[in-house]
C-alpha positions in Angstrom: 98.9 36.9 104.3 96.3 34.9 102.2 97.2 33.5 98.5 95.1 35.6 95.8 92.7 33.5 94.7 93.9 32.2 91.3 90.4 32.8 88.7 91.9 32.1 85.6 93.6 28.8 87.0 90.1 27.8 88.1 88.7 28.9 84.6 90.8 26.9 82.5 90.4 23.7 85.2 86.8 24.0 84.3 87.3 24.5 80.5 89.8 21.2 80.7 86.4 19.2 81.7 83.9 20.7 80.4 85.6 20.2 77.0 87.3 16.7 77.6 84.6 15.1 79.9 81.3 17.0 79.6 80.5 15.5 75.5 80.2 11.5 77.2 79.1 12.8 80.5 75.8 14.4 78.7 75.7 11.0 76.6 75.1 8.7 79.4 73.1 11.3 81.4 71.0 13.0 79.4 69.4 9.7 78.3 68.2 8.9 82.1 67.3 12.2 82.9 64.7 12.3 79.6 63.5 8.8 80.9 63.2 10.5 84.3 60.9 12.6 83.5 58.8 11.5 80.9 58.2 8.4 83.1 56.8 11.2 85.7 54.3 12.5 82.7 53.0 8.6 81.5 53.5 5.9 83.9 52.8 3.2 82.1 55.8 4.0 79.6 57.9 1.7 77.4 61.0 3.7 76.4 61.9 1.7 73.7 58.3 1.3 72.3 57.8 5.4 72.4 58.7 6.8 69.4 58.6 10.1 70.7 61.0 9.4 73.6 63.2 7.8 71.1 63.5 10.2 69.0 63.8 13.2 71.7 66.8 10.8 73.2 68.6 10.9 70.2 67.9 14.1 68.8 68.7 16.1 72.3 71.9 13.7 72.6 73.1 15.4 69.1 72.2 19.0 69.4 74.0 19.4 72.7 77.0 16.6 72.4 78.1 18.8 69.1 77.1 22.1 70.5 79.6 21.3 73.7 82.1 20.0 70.7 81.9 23.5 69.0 82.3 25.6 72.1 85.0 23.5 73.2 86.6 22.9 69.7 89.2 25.9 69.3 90.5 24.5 73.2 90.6 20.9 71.2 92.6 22.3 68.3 95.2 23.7 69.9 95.7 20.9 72.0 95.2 18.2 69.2 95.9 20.2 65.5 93.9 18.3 62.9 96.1 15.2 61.0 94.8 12.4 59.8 96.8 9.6 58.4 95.5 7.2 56.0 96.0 4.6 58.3 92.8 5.7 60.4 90.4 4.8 57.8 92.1 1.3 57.5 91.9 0.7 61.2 88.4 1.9 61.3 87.1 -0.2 58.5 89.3 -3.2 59.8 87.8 -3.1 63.8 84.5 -2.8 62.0 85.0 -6.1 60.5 86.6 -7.7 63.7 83.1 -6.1 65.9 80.8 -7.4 63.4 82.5 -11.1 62.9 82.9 -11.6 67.1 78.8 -10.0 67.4 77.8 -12.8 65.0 79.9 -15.4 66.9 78.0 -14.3 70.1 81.3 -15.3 71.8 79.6 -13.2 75.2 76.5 -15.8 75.2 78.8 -18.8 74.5 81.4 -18.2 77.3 78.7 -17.5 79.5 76.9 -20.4 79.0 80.0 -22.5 79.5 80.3 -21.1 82.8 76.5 -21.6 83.6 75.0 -18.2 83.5 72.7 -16.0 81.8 73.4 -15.2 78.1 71.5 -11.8 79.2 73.9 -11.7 82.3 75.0 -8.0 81.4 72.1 -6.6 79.6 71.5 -6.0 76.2 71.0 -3.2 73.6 67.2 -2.1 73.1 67.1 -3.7 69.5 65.2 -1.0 68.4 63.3 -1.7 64.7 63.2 2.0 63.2 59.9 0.3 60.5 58.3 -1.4 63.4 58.6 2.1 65.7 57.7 4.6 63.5 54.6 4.4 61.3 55.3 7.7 60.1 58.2 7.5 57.1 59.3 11.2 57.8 59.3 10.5 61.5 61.8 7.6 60.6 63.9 9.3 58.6 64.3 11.8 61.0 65.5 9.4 63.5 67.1 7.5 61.0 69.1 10.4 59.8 70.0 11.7 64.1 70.7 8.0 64.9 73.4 8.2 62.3 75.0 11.6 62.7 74.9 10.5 66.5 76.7 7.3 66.2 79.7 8.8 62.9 80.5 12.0 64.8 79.2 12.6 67.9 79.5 9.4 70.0 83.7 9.5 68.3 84.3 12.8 69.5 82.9 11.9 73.1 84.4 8.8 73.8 87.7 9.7 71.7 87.7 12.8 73.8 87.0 11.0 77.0 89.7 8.7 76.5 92.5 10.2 74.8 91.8 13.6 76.0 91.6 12.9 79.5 91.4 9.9 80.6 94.8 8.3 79.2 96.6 11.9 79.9 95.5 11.5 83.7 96.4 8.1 83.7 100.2 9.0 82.8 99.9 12.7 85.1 97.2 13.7 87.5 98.6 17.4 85.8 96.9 16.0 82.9 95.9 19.4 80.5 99.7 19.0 79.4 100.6 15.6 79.0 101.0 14.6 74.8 100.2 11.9 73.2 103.5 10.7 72.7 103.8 10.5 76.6 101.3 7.7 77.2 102.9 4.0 77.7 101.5 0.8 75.9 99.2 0.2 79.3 97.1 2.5 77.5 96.0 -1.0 75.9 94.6 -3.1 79.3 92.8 0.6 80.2 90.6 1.2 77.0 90.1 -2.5 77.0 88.8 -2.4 79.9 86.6 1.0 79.4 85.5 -0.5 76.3 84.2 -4.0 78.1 82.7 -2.1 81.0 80.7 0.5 78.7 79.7 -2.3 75.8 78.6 -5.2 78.5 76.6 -6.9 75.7 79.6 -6.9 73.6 82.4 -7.1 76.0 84.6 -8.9 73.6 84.2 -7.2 70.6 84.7 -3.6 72.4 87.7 -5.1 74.3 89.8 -5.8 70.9 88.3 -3.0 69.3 89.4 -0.2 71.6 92.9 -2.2 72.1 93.5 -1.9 68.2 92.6 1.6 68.4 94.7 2.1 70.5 97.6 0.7 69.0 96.7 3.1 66.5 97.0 6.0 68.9 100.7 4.5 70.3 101.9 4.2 66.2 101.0 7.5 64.7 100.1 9.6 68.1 97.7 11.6 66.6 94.0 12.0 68.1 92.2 12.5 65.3 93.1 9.7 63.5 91.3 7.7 66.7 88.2 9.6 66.1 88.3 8.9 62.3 88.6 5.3 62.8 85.9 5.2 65.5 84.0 7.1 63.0 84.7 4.3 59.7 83.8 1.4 62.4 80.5 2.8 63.5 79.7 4.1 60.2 80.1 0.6 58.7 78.2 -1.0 61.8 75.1 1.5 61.3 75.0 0.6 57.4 75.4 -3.0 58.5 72.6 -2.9 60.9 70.2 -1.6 58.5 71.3 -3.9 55.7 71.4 -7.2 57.9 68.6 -5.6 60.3 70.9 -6.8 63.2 69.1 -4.8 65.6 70.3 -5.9 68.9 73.3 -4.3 67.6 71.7 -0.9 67.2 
C-alpha cells in the first residue's frame, strides 16, 4: 500500500522558504533579472548611469521584499514574538561606527596591496551620486526616500531572516522550522563572518566583524528582532553618513 501523500507537510515546507529564504533570494535576483532585460530593450546601457533602471531596481526591490515580509509576517511572529532589548540599538549604532572607521581605513585595499594584488580584486559598490544621476529633484527624492526604506527595513528583515531564520537553524538541524534560538552554538560566529565577507567583497572586513558582533548579540539576548533592529541602527547611520560625507562607494 502507497503512503498518502502528505499536502499540508509539503505546504508548510514551502511556507518555511518562501518566508525565510524568498525576501534575500528576490534581493539578489531581481536586480539581474531587471538588468536582463532592460539590456535586451537598449544595448548600449550603463546601469549605474540610468536613472530609470536605478530607480526601477530599488523601487521593485522594496514593493516586493516587504510585500513577501507581510504575507510571511504572521508565520515570523509566531516563530519569533516581537522583543527588543535596549541593547540592539547599542549594538547597531556601535557596528555602525566599527563599519564606517575600518571603510575609511581601506584595510581590504591595503592588505591586498601587501600581497600584490588588485585593490579592485573583488569588485566594488556602484558609487552611485543621487545629484549627479538625477537632474530631476523629485526623481531624487524619490530614490532617495526607496534607497533608504530599502536599506533600514527591508535589506534587515532579509538578511536577518536569511540568517537567523534559516540558515543558522539548518546549520544546528537539517529539521530546521523548529530549532530556537537558544539552540544555536557560538560557531554561529565563523558562519555569519563568513556570509558577511562573501556577500560584502568590497568590505570583507568590515562585514566580517560586523556580522560576528551581531551575532554575539543574537547568542546574549537570543532574540531575533533585536538582530534586525541593530542591522537596522547600523545601516541607518551608514545611509545618513553617506549622504553627509558623500562616501559614495559606500552606497
Amino acid at each position: 500500500m502507497t503512503r498518502p501523500i502528505n499536502h499540508n507537510g509539503s505546504k508548510i515546507a514551502w511556507q518555511n522558504w518562501t518566508v525565510y529564504v524568498g525576501p534575500l533570494a528576490i534581493y539578489m535576483l531581481l536586480g539581474s533579472m531587471i538588468l536582463a532585460v532592460w539590456e535586451r530593450i537598449e544595448i548600449q546601457l550603463i546601469a549605474n548611469q540610468s536613472p530609470e533602471v536605478v530607480l526601477t531596481i530599488v523601487v521593485v526591490r522594496l514593493v516586493s521584499i516587504l510585500a513577501l515580509v507581510i504575507w510571511g509576517f504572521p508565520k515570523i511572529k509566531q516563530d519569533f514574538p516581537i522583543h527588543v532589548s535596549p541593547l540592539a540599538i547599542a549594538v547597531g549604532v556601535i557596528g555602525a561606527a566599527i563599519w564606517i572607521a575600518l571603510c575609511r581605513l581601506n584595510l581590504e585595499s591595503k592588505l591586498l596591496a601587501v600581497l600584490g594584488l588588485a585593490s579592485d580584486l573583488f569588485g566594488s559598490r556602484d558609487a552611485i551620486n543621487p545629484w549627479d544621476l538625477f537632474e530631476s529633484p523629485s526623481e531624487r527624492n524619490l530614490f532617495l526616500m526607496n534607497r533608504f526604506s530599502l536599506l533600514i527595513i527591508a535589506v534587515p528583515l532579509a538578511e536577518e531572516l536569511f540568517l537567523r531564520g534559516f540558515l543558522l537553524r539548518y546549520l544546528t538541524d537539517p529539521d530546521w522550522p523548529g530549532v530556537t534560538l537558544d539552540k544555536i552554538g557560538r560557531s554561529a560566529i565563523g558562519t555569519t563572518a563568513i556570509y558577511g565577507a562573501l556577500t560584502h567583497p568590497s568590505e570583507w572586513i568590515s562585514a566580517a566583524i560586523w556580522f560576528s558582533v551581531v551575532t554575539l548579540l543574537m547568542l546574549r539576548t537570543r532574540r531575533f528582532w533585536d538582530c534586525v533592529v541593530a542591522h537596522a541602527v547600523t545601516n541607518g547611520i551608514l545611509g545618513a553618513y553617506i549622504l553627509l560625507a558623500q562616501d559614495w562607494r559606500l552606497w
